[in-house]
matplotlib code that plots the C-alpha trace (Angstrom):
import matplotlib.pyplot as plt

x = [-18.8, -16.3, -13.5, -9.9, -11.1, -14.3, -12.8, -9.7, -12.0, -14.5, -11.7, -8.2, -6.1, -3.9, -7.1, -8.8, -5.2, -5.2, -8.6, -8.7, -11.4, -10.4, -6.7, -8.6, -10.3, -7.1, -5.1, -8.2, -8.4, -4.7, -4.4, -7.0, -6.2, -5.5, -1.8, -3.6, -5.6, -1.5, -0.1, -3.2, -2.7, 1.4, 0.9, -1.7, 0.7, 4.1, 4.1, 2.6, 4.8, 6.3, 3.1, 1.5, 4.6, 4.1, 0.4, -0.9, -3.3, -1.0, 1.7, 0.2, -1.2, 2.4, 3.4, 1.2, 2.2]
y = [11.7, 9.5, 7.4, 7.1, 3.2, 4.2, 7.8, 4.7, 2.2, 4.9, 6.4, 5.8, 7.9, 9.2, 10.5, 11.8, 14.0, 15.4, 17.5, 20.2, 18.9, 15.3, 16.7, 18.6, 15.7, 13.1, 15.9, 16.0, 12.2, 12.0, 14.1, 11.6, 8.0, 5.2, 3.4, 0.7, 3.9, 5.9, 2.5, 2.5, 6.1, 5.2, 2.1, 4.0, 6.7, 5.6, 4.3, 7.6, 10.0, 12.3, 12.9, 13.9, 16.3, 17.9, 18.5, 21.3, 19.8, 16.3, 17.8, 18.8, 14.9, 13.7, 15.9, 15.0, 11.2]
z = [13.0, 11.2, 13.0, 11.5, 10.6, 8.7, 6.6, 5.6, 4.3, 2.6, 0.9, 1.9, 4.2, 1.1, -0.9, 2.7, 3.7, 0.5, 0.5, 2.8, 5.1, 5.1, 5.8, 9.1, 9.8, 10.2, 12.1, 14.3, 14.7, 15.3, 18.3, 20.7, 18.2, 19.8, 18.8, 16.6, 15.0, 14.3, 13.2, 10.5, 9.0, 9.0, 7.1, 4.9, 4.0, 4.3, 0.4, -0.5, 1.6, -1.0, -2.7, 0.3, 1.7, -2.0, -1.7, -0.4, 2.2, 3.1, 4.3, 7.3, 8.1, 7.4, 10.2, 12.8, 11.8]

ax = plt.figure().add_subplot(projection="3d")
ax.plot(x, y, z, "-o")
ax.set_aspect("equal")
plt.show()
């Protein structure tokens, strides 16, 4: 399985939350990340916020961020 590190530098954080698996996936991760891991989907996401509260699938990462 796929850390937090590997599913950002495959495809991003913001493209990851906004399918519904990948959007699983990060909520998954998030419960048992480490704080470097948290800091890494924040900074991933923060410039992309609104987009992903929009979407369907994203606004369920942005709040487990």
């Amino acid at each position: 399985m796929y850390t937090l590190s590997q599913a950002n530098a495959y495809l991003g954080i913001f493209m990851t939350s906004s399918d519904q698996y990948g959007s699983r996936f990060i909520q998954q991760k998030l419960e048992t990340a480490t704080t470097d891991e948290k800091n890494m989907v924040y900074e991933e996401i923060m410039p992309k916020a609104l987009a992903l509260m929009t979407d369907v699938f994203g606004n369920y990462v942005i709040q487990k961020v």
